[in-house]
VMD Tcl script that draws the C-alpha trace (Angstrom):
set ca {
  {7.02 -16.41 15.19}
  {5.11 -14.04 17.04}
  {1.15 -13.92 17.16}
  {1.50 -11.23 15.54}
  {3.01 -11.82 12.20}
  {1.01 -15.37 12.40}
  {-2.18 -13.04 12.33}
  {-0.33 -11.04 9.39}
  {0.56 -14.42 7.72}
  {-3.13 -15.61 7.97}
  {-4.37 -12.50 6.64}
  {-1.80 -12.62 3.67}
  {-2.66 -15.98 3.06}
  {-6.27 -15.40 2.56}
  {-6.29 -12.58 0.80}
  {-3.93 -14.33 -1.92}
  {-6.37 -17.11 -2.04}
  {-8.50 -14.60 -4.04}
  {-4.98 -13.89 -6.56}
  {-5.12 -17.39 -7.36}
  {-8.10 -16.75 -9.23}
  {-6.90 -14.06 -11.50}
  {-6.58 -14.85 -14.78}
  {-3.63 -16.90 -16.29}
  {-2.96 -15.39 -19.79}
  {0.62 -16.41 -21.95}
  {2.15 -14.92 -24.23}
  {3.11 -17.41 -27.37}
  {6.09 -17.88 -25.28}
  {4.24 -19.21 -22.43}
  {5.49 -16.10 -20.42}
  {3.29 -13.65 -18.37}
  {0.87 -11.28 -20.32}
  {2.40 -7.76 -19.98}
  {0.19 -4.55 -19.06}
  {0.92 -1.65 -20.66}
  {3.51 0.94 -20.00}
  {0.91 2.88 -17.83}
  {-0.07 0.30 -16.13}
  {2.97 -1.36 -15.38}
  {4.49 2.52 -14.23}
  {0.94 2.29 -11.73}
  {2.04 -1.25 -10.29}
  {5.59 -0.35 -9.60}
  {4.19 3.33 -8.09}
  {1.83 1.41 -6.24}
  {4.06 -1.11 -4.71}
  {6.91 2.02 -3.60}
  {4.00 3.98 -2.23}
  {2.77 0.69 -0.02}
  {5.82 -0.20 0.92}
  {6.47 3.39 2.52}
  {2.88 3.19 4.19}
  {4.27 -0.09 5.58}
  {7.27 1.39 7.36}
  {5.56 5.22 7.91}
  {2.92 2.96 9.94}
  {5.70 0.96 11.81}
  {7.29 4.47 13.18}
  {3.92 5.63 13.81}
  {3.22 2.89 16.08}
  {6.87 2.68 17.51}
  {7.00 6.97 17.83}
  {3.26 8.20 18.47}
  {2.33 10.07 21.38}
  {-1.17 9.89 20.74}
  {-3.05 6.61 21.21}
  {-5.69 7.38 18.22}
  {-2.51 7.72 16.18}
  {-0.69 4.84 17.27}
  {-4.70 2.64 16.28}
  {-4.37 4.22 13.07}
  {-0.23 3.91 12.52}
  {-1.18 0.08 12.88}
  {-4.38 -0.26 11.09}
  {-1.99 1.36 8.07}
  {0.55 -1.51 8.73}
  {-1.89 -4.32 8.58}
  {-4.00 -2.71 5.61}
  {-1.09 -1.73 3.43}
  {0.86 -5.32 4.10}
  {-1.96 -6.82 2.86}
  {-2.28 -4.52 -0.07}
  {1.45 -5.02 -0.58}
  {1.06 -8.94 -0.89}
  {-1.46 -8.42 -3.23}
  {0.52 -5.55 -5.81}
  {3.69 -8.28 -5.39}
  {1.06 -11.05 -6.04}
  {-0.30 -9.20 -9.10}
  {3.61 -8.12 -10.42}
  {4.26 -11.60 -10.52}
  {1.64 -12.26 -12.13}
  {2.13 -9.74 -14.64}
  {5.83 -10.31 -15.37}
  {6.48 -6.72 -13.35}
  {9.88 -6.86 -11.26}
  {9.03 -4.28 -7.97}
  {12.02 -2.37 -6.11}
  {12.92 -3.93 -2.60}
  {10.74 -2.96 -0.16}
  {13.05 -1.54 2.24}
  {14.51 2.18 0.37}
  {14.50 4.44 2.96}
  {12.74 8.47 1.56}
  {13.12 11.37 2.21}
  {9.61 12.08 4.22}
  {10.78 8.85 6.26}
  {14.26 10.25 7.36}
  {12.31 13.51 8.36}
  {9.63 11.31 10.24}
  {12.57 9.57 12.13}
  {14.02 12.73 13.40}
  {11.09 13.98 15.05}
  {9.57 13.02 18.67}
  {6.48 13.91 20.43}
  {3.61 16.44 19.31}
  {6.35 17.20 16.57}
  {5.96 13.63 14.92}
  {2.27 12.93 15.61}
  {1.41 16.55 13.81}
  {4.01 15.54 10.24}
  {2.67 12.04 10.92}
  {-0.92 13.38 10.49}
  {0.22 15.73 7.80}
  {2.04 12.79 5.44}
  {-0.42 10.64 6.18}
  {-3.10 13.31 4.68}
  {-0.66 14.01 1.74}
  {0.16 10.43 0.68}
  {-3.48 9.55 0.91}
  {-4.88 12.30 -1.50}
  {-2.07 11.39 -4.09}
  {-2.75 7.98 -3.75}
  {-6.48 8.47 -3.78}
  {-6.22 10.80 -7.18}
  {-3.77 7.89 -8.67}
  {-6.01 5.04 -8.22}
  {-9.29 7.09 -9.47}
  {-7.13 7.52 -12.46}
  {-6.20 3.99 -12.90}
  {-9.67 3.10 -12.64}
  {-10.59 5.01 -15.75}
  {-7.81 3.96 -17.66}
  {-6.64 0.37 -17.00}
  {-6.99 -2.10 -19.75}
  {-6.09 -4.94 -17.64}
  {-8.95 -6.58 -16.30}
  {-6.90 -8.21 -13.10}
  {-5.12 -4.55 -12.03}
  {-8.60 -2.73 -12.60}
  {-10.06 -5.35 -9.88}
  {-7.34 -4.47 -7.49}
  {-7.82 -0.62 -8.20}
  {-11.82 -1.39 -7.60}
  {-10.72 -2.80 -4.43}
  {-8.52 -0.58 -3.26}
  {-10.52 2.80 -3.68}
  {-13.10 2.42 -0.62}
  {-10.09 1.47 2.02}
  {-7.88 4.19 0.57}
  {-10.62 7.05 1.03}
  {-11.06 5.23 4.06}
  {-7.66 5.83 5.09}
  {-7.78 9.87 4.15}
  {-11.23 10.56 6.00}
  {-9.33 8.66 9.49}
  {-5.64 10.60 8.62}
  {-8.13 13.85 8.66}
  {-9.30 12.84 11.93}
  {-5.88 12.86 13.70}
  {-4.72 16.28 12.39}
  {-5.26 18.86 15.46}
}
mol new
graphics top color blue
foreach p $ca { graphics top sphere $p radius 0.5 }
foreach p [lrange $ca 0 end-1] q [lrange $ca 1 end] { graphics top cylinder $p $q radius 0.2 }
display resetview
């Protein structure tokens, strides 16, 4: 295993410590508590949307011209794989079954057929995109979830993903 994904691993690992403590609820059945429809839809949108962050990062890293895009390609790999590993944490959790994490999109197969300034300006551009929707989704989570476990993740998630935005604003030319 590389240092690498041990660091990864570590991170994971500590950052589930805090899942551990969510709360535990059964149904009569001794099953999972379900959310509700809307937030279940959020999870599962949440999860897709990671998951493409994940691999949108990777090819950033692997295709960027520009070093301040390649820091921020990764820093979107390690952020969202620990944000992932927390929404799969939290599905479980919650009974929620998530999509495998490896569909390929439509903005990824355009991503992979660019090179040079090319990619680093639709890089900059989907990263900017994906951010504001993701930003406006999670504000709107936060005002409606009625599970207390998913609103702490929202809570949590807010800061890094404006975070995110203001540094994708940074990169575009």
């Amino acid at each position: 295993m590389s240092r690498r994904s041990l660091i990864i691993l570590g991170f994971t690992v500590c950052l589930l410590l805090p899942v551990g403590s969510l709360s535990r609820a059964q149904d009569a059945k001794g099953g999972p508590v379900s959310v509700s429809a809307q937030d279940g839809k959020f999870v599962l949108d949440a999860a897709i949307s990671g998951y493409h962050e994940v691999r949108m990062g990777m090819l950033g890293v692997e295709r960027g011209t520009n070093s301040d895009l390649k820091a921020y390609a990764q820093r979107i790999v390690d952020d969202h794989a620990l944000s992932n590993a927390e929404i799969e944490a939290l599905a479980r959790l919650k009974g929620i079954n998530l999509p495998s994490p490896t569909k390929t999109d439509a903005a990824m197969a355009r991503l992979s057929s660019l090179n040079g300034i090319e990619f680093d300006q639709e890089f900059a551009r989907e990263a900017i995109e994906n951010h504001t929707q993701n930003l406006a989704e999670f504000e709107k989570e936060d005002q409606s979830a009625t599970d207390p476990d998913l609103k702490g993740f929202v809570d949590a998630a807010i800061p890094k993903i404006r975070a995110h935005l203001e540094q994708a604003k940074a990169l575009k030319p």
